[in-house]
ChimeraX commands (.cxc) that place a marker at each C-alpha (Angstrom):
marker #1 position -19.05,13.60,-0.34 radius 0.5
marker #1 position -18.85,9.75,-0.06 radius 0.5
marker #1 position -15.52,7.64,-0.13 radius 0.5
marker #1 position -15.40,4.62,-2.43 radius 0.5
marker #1 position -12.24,2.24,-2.90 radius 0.5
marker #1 position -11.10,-0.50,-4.77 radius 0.5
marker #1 position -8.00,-2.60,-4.61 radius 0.5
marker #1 position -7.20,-5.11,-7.44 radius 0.5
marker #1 position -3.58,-7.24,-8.10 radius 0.5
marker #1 position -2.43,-9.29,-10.69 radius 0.5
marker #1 position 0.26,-12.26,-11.18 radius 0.5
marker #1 position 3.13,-11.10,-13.19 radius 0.5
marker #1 position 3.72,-12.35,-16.75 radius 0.5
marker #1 position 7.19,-13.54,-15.88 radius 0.5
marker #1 position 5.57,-15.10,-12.41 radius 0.5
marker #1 position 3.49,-16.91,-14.84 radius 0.5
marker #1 position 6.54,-18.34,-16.97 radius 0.5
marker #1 position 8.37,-19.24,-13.95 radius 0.5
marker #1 position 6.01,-20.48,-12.04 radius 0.5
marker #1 position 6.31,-17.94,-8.92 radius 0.5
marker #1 position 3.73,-17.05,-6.99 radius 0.5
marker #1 position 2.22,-13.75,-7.54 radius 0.5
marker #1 position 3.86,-11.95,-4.53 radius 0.5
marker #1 position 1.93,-8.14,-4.34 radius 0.5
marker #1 position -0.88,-7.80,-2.04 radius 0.5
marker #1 position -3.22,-5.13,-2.06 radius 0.5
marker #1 position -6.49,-4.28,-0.18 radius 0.5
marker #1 position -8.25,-1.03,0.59 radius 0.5
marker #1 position -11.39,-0.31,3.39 radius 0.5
marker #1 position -13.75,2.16,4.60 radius 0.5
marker #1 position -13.34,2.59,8.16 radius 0.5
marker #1 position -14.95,4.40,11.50 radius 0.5
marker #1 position -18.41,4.92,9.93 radius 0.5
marker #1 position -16.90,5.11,6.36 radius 0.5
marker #1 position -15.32,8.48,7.20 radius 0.5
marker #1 position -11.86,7.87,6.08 radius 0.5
marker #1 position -10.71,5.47,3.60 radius 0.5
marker #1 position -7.40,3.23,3.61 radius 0.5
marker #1 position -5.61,1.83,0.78 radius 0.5
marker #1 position -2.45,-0.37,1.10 radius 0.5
marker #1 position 0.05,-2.71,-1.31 radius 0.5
marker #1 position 2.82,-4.29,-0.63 radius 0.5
marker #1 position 5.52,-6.28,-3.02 radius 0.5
marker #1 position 6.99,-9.20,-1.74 radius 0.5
marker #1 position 10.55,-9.48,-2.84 radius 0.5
marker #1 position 11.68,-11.46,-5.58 radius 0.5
marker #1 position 14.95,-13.74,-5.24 radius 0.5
marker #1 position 15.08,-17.24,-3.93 radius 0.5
marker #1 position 15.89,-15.83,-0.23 radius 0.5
marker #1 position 12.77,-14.40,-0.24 radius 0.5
marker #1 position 10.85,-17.31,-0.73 radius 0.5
marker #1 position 7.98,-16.22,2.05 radius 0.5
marker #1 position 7.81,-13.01,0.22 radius 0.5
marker #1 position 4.10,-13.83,-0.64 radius 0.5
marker #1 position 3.00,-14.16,2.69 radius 0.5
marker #1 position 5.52,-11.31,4.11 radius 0.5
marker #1 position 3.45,-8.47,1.50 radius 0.5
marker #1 position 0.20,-9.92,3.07 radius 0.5
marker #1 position 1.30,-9.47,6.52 radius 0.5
marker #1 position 2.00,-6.31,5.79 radius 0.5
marker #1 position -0.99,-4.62,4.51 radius 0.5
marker #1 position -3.15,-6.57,6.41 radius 0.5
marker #1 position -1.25,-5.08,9.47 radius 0.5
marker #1 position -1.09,-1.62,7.89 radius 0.5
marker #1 position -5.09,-1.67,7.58 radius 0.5
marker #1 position -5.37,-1.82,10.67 radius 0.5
marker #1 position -2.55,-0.15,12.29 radius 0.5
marker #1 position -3.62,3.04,10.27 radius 0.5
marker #1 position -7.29,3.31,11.57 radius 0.5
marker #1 position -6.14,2.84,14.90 radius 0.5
marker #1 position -3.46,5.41,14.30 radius 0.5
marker #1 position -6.46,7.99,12.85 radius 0.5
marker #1 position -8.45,7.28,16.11 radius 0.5
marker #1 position -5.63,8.48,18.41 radius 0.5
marker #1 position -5.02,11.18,16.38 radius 0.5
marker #1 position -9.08,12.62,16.41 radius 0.5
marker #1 position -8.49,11.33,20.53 radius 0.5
marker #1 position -11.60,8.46,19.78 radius 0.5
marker #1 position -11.50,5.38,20.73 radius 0.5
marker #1 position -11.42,3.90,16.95 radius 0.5
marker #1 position -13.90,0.72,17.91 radius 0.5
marker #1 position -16.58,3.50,18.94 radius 0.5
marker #1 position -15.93,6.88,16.82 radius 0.5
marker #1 position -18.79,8.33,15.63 radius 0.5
marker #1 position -18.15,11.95,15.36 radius 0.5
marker #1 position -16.15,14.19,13.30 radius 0.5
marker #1 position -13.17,16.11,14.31 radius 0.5
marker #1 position -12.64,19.18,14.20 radius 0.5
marker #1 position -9.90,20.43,12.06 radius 0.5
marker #1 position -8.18,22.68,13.82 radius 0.5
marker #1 position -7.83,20.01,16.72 radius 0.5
marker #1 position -6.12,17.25,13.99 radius 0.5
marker #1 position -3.97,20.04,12.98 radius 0.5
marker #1 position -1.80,20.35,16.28 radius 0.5
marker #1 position -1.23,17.41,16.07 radius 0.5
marker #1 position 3.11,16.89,15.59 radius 0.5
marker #1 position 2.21,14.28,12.53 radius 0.5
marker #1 position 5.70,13.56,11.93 radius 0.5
marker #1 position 6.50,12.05,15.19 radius 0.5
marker #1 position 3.10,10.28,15.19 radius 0.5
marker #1 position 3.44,9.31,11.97 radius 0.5
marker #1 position 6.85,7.82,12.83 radius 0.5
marker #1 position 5.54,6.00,15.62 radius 0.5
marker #1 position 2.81,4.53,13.19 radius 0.5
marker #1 position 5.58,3.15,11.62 radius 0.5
marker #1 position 7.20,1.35,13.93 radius 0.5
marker #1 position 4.42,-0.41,15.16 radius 0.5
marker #1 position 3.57,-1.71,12.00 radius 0.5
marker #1 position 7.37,-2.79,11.96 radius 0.5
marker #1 position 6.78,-4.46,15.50 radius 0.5
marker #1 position 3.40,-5.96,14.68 radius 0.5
marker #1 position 4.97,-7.35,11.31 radius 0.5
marker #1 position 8.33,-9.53,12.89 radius 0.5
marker #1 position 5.87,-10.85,15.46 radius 0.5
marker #1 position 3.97,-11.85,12.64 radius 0.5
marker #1 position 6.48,-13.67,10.67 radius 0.5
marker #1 position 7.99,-15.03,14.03 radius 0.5
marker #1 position 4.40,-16.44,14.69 radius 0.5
marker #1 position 4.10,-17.46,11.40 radius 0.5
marker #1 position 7.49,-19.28,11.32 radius 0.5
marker #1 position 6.08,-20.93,14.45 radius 0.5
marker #1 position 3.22,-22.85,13.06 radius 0.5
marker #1 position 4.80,-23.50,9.56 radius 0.5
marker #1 position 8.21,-24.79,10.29 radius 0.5
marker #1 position 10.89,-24.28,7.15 radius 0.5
marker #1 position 10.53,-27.36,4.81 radius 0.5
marker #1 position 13.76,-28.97,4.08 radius 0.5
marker #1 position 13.82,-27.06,1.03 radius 0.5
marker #1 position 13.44,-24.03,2.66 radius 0.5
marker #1 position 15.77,-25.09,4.63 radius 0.5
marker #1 position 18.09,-26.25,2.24 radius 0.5
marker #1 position 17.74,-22.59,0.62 radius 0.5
marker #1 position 18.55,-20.85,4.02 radius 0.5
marker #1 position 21.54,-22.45,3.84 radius 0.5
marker #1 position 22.36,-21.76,0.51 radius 0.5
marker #1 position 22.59,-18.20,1.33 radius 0.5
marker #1 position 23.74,-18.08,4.58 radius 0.5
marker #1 position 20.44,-16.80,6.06 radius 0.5
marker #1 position 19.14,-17.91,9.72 radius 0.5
marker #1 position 16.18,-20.20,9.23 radius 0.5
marker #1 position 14.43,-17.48,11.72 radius 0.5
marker #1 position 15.34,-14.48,9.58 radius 0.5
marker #1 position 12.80,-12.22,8.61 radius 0.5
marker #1 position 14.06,-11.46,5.37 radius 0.5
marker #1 position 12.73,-14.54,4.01 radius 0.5
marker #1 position 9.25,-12.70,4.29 radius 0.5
marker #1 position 11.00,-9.41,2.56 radius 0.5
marker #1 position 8.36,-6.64,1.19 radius 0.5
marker #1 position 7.71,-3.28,0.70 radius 0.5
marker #1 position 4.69,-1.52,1.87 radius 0.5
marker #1 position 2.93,1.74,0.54 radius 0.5
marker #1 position -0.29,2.88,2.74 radius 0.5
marker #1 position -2.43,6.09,2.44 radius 0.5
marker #1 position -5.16,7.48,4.30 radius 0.5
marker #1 position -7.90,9.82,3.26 radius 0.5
marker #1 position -10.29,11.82,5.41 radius 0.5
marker #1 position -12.32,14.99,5.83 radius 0.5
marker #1 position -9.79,16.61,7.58 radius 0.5
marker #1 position -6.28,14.94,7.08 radius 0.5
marker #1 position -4.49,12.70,4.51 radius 0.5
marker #1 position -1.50,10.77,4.80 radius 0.5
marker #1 position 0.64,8.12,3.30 radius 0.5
marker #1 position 4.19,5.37,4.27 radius 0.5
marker #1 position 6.22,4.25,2.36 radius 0.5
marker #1 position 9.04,2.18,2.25 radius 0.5
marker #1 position 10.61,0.52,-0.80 radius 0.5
marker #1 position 9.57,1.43,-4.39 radius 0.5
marker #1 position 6.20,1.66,-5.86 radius 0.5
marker #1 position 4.34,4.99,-5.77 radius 0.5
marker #1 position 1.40,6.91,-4.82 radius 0.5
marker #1 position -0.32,9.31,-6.62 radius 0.5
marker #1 position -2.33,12.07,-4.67 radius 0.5
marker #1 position -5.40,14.22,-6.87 radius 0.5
marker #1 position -6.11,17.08,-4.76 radius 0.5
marker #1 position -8.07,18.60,-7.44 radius 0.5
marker #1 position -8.72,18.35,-10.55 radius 0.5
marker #1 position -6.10,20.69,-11.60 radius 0.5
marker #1 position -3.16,19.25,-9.25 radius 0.5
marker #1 position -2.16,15.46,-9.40 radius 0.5
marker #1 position 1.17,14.36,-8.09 radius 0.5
marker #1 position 3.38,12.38,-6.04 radius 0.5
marker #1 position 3.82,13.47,-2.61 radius 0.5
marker #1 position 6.52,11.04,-1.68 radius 0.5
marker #1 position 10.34,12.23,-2.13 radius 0.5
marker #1 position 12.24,9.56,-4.60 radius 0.5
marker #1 position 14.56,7.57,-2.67 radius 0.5
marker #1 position 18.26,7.40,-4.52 radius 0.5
marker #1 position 19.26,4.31,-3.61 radius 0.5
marker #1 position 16.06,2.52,-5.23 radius 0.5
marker #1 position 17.60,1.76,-8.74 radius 0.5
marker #1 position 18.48,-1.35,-10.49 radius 0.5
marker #1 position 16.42,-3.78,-8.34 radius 0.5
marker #1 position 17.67,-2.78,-5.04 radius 0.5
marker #1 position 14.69,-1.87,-2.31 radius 0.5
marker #1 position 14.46,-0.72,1.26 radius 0.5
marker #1 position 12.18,-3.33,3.34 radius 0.5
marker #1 position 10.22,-3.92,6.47 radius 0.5
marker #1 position 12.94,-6.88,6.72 radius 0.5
marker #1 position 16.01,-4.42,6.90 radius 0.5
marker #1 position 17.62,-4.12,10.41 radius 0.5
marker #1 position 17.08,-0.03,10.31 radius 0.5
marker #1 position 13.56,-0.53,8.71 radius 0.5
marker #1 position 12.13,2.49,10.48 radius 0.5
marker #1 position 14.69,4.58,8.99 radius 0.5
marker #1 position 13.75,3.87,5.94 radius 0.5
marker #1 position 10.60,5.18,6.04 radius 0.5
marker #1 position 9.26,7.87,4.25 radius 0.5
marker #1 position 6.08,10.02,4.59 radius 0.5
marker #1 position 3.80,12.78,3.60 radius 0.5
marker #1 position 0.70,14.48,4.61 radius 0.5
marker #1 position -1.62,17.27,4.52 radius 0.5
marker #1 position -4.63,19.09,6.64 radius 0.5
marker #1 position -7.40,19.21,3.75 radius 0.5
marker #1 position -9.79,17.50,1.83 radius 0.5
marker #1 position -8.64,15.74,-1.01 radius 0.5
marker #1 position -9.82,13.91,-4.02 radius 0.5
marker #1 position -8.04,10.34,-3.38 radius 0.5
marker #1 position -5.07,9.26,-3.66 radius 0.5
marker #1 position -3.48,5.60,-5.16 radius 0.5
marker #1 position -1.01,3.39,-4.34 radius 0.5
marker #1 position 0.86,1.00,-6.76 radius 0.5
marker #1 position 3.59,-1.28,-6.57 radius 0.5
marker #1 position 6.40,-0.71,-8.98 radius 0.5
marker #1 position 5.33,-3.11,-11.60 radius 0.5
marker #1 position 2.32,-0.75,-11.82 radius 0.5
marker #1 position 4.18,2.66,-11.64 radius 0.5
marker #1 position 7.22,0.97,-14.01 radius 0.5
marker #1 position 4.43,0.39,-16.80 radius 0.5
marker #1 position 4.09,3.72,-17.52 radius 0.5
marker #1 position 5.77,6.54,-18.67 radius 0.5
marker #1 position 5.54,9.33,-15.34 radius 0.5
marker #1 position 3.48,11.94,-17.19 radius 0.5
marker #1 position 1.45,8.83,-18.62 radius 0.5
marker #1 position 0.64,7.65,-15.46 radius 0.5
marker #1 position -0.61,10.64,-13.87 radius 0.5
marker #1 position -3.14,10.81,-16.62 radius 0.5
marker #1 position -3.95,7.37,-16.19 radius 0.5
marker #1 position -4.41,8.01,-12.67 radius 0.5
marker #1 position -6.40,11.13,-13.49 radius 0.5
marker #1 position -8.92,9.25,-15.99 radius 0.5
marker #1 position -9.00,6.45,-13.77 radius 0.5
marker #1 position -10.80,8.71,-10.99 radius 0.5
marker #1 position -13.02,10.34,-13.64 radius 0.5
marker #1 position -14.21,6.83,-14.50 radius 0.5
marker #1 position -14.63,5.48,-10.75 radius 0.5
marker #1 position -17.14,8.68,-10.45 radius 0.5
marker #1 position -19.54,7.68,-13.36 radius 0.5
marker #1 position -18.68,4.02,-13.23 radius 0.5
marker #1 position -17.31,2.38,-10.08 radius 0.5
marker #1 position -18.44,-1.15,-10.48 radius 0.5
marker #1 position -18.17,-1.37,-14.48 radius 0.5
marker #1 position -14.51,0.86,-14.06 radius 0.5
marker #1 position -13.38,-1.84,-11.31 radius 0.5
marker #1 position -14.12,-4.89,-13.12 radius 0.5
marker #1 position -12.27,-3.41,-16.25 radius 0.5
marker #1 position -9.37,-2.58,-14.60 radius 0.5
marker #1 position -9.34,-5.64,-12.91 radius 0.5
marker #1 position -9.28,-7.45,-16.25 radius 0.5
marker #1 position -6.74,-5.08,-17.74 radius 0.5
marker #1 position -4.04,-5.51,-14.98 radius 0.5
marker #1 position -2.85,-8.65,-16.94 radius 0.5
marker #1 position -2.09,-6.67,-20.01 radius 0.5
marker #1 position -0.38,-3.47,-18.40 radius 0.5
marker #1 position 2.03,-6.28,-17.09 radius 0.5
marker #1 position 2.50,-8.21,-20.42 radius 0.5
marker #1 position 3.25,-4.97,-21.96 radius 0.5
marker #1 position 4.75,-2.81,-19.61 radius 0.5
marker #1 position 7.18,-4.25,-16.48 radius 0.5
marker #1 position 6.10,-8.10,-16.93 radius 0.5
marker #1 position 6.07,-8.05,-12.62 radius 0.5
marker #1 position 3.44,-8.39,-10.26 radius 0.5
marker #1 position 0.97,-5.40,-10.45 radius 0.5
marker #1 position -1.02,-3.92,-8.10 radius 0.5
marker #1 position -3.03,-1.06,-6.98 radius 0.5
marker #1 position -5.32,0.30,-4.84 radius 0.5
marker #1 position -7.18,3.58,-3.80 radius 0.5
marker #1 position -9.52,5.92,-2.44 radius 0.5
marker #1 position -11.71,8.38,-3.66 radius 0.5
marker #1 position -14.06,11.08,-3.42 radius 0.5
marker #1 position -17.23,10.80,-5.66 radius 0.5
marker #1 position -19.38,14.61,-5.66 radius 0.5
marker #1 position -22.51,12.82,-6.39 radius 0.5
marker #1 position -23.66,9.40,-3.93 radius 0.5
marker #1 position -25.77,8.96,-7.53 radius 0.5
marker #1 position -22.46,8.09,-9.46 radius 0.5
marker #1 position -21.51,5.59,-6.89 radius 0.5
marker #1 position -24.95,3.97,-6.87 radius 0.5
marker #1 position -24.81,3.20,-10.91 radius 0.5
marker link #1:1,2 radius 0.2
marker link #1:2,3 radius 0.2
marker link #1:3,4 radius 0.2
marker link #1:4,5 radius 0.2
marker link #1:5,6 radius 0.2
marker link #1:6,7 radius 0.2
marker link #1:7,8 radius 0.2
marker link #1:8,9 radius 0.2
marker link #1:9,10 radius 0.2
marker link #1:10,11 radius 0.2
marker link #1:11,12 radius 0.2
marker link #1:12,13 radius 0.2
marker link #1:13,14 radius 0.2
marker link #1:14,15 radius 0.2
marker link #1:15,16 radius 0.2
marker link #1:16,17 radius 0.2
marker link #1:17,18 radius 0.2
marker link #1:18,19 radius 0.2
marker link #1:19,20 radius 0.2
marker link #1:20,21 radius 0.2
marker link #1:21,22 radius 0.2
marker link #1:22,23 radius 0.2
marker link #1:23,24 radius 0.2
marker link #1:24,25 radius 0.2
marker link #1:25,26 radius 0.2
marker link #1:26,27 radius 0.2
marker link #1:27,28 radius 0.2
marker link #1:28,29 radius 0.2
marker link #1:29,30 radius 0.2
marker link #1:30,31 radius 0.2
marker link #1:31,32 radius 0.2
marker link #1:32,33 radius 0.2
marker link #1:33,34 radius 0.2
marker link #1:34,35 radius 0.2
marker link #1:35,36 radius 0.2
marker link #1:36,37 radius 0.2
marker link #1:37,38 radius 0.2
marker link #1:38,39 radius 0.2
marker link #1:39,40 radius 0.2
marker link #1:40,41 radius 0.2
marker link #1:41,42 radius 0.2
marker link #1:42,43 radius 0.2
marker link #1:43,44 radius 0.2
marker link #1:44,45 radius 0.2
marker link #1:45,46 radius 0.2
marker link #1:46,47 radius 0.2
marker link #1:47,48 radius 0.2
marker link #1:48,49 radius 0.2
marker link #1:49,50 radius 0.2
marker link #1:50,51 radius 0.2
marker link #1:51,52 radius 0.2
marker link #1:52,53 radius 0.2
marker link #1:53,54 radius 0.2
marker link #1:54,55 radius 0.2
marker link #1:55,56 radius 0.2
marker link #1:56,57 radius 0.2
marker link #1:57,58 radius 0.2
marker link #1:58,59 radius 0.2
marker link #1:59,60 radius 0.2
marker link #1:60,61 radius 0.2
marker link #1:61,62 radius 0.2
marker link #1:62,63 radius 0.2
marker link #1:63,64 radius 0.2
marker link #1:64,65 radius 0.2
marker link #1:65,66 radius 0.2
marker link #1:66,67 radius 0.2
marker link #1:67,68 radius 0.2
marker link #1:68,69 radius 0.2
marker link #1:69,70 radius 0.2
marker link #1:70,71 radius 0.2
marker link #1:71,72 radius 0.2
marker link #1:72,73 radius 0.2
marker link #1:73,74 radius 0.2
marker link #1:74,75 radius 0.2
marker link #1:75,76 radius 0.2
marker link #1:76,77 radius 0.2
marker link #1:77,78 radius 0.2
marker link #1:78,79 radius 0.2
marker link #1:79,80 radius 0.2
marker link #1:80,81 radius 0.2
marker link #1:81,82 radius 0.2
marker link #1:82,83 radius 0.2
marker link #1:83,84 radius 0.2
marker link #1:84,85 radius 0.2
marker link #1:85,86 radius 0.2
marker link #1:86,87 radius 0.2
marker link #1:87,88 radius 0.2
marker link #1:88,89 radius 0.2
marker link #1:89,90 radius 0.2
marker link #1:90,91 radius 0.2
marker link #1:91,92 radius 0.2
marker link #1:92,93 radius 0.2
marker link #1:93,94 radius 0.2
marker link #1:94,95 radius 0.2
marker link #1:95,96 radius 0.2
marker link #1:96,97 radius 0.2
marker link #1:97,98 radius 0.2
marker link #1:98,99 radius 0.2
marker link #1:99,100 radius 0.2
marker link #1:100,101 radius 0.2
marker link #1:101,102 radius 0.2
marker link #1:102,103 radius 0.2
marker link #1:103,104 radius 0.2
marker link #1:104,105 radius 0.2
marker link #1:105,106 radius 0.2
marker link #1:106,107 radius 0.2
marker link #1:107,108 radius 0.2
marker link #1:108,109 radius 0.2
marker link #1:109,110 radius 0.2
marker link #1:110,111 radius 0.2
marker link #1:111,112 radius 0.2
marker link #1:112,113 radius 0.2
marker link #1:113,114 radius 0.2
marker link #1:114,115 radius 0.2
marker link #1:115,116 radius 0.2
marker link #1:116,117 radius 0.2
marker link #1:117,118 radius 0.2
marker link #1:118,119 radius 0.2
marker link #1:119,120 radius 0.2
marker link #1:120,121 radius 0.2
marker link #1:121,122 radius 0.2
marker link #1:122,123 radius 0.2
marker link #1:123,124 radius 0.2
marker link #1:124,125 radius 0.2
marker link #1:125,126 radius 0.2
marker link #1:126,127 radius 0.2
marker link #1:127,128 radius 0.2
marker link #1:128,129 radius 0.2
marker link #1:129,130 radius 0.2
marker link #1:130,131 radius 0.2
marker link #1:131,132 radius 0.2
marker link #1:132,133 radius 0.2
marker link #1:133,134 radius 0.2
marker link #1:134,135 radius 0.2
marker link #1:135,136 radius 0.2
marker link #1:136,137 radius 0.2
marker link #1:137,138 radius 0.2
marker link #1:138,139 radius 0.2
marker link #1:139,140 radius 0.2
marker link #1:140,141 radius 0.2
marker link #1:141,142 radius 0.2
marker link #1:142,143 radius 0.2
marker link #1:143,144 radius 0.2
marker link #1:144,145 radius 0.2
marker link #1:145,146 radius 0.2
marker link #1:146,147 radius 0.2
marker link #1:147,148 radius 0.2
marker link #1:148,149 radius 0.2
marker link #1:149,150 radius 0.2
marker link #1:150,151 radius 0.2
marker link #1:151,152 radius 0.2
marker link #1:152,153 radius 0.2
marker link #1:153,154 radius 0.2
marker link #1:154,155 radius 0.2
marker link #1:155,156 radius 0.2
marker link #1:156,157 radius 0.2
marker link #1:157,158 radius 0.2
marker link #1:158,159 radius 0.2
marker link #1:159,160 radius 0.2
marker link #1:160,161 radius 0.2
marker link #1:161,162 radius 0.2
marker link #1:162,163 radius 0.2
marker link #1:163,164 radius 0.2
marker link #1:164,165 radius 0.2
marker link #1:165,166 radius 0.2
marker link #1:166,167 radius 0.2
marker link #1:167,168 radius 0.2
marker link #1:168,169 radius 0.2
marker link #1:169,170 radius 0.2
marker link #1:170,171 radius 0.2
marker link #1:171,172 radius 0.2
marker link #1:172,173 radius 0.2
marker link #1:173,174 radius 0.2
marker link #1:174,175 radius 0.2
marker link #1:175,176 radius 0.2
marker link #1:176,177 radius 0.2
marker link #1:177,178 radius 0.2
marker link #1:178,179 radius 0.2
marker link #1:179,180 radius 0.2
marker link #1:180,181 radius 0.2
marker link #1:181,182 radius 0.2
marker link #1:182,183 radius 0.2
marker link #1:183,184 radius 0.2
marker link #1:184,185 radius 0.2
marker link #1:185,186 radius 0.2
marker link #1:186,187 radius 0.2
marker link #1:187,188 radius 0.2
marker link #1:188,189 radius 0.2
marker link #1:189,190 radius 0.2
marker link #1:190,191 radius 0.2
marker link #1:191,192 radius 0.2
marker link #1:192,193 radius 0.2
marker link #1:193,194 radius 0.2
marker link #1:194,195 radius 0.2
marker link #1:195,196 radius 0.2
marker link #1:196,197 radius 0.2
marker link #1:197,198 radius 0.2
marker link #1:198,199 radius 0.2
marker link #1:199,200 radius 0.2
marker link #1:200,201 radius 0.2
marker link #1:201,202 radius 0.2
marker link #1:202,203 radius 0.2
marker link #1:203,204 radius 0.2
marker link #1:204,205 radius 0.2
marker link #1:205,206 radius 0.2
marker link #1:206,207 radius 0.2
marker link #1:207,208 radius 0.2
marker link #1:208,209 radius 0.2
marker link #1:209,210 radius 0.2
marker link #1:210,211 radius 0.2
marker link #1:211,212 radius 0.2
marker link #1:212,213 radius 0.2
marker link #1:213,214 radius 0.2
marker link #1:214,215 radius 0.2
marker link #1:215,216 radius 0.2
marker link #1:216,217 radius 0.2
marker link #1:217,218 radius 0.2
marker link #1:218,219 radius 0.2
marker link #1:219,220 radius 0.2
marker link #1:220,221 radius 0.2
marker link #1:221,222 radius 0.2
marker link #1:222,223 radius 0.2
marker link #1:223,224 radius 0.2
marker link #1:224,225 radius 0.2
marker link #1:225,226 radius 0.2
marker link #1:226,227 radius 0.2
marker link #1:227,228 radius 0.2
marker link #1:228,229 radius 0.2
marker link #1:229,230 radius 0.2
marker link #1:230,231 radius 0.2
marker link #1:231,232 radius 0.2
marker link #1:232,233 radius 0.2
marker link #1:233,234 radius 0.2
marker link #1:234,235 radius 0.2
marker link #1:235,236 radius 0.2
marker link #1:236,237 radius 0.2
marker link #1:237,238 radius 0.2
marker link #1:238,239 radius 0.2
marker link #1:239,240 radius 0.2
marker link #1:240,241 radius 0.2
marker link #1:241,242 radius 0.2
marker link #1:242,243 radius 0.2
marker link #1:243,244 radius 0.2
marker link #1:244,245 radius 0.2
marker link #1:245,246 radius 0.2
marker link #1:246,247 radius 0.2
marker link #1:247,248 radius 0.2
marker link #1:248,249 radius 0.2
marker link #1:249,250 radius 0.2
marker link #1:250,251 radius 0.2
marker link #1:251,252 radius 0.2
marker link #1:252,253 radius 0.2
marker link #1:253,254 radius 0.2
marker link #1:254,255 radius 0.2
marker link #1:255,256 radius 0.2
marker link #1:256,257 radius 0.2
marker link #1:257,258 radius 0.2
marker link #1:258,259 radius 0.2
marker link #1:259,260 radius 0.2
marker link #1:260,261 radius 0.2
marker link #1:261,262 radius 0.2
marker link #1:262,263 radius 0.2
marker link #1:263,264 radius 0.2
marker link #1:264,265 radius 0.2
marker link #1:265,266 radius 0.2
marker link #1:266,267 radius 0.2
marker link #1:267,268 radius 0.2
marker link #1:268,269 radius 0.2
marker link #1:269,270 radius 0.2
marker link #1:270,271 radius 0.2
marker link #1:271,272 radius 0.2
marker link #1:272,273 radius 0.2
marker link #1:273,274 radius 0.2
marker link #1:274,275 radius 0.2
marker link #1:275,276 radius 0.2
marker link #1:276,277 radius 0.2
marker link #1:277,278 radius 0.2
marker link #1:278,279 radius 0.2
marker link #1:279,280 radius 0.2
marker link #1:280,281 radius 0.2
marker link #1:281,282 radius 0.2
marker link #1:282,283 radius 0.2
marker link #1:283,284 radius 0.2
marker link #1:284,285 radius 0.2
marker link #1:285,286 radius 0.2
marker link #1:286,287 radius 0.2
marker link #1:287,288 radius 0.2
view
């Protein structure tokens, strides 16, 4: 059964009124001969010490893409650049996946300072930035400037998984009777505090699921998405929305795309964004 994806954001209404940037990032790919699908967001933080935010989220999912299908190709024990065969399943599952997946993690945390530290290098602080820094007592070389979450999932034959750290949410549909959230709430997310990839015990922070079997899809949203909705709400949404991307991909996309804006104006007023992968039966459906 063939993997589609789609990733769409949208700027905040209150980004709009104060002029901010719009600082989510999403994108999602089809990777190693399209047989597993990624999808990744990340939410940039808001605050005027966070004033790379924008370019922190993109960092980080453009890092996580990657890092991810690399990650899969150890795992099936392929070189990712030149995998063309399936795994077997009962190899992927000895693999420990929560030490690999913890390692997974930290590289993306690696891979993402040397990114704002290379970053920082070829676009010294302005003086406002500067100025800013100062203002609250932040290092002009601190990577919390570039603050962000990050939410990534991966979906194969065999084996799906997903990282997260901050708020936002994924939803996984394993069938079509089971739809849910795989990822333990995390306490100390309430009232606009966040874990982030900038945090000094970032890896920590972490959290993680996973499962050996074939699933539907899964999504991942920042919170501006997820805080739209109503929880039982927005596992229907999330259910409908996959019914839709199986009869009408391209025509579902470019709606959705279009009615990002509005879930925003009426819902959290943040940045939204969301991204997935899933599972169409029928290669027909995709095709229409």
């Amino acid at each position: 059964m063939p993997l589609i994806k789609f990733a769409l954001k949208a700027r905040g209404v209150s980004h709009i009124e104060k002029d901010i940037p719009c600082q989510d990032s999403a994108d999602a790919v089809l990777s190693l001969n399209n047989s597993i699908g990624i999808a990744c967001v990340a939410d940039g933080h808001g605050g005027d010490k966070y004033f790379r935010s924008d370019r922190g989220s993109n960092f980080a999912v453009n890092i996580a893409l990657q890092s991810l299908a690399d990650f899969y190709g150890s795992v099936i024990k392929k070189r990712t650049a030149f995998f063309d065969l399936k795994a077997a399943s009962e190899d992927i599952k000895s693999i420990d996946m929560q030490s690999g997946l913890k390692q997974l993690e930290a590289n993306i945390i690696y891979k993402w300072r040397n990114a704002v530290t290379e970053d920082l290098k070829n676009n010294p602080l302005t003086e406002a930035e500067t100025e800013t820094c100062n203002d609250n007592n932040i290092l002009p070389d601190d990577p919390v400037i570039y603050g962000t979450t990050l939410l990534a999932g991966l979906v194969s034959d065999y084996l799906w998984f997903v990282i997260h750290i901050g708020d936002g949410l994924c939803i996984v549909l394993e069938n079509e009777d089971k739809i849910y959230c795989p990822i333990q709430e995390d306490e100390r997310l309430a009232f606009g505090r966040t874990t982030s990839l900038c945090d000094n015990d970032s890896i920590n922070n972490f959290r993680e699921s996973y499962g050996f079997s074939q699933i539907m899809g899964l999504t991942v949203a920042t919170d501006g998405m997820a805080d739209s909705f109503e929880p039982d709400k927005y596992l229907q949404f999330n259910k409908e929305l996959y019914e839709k991307f199986s009869h009408f991909p391209v025509k579902t996309e470019t709606e959705l795309k279009d009615f990002l804006p509005k879930i925003s104006e009426l819902g959290s007023r943040d940045d939204i964004s969301i991204a997935g992968i899933f599972r169409i039966k029928e290669l027909t459906k995709v095709l229409t």
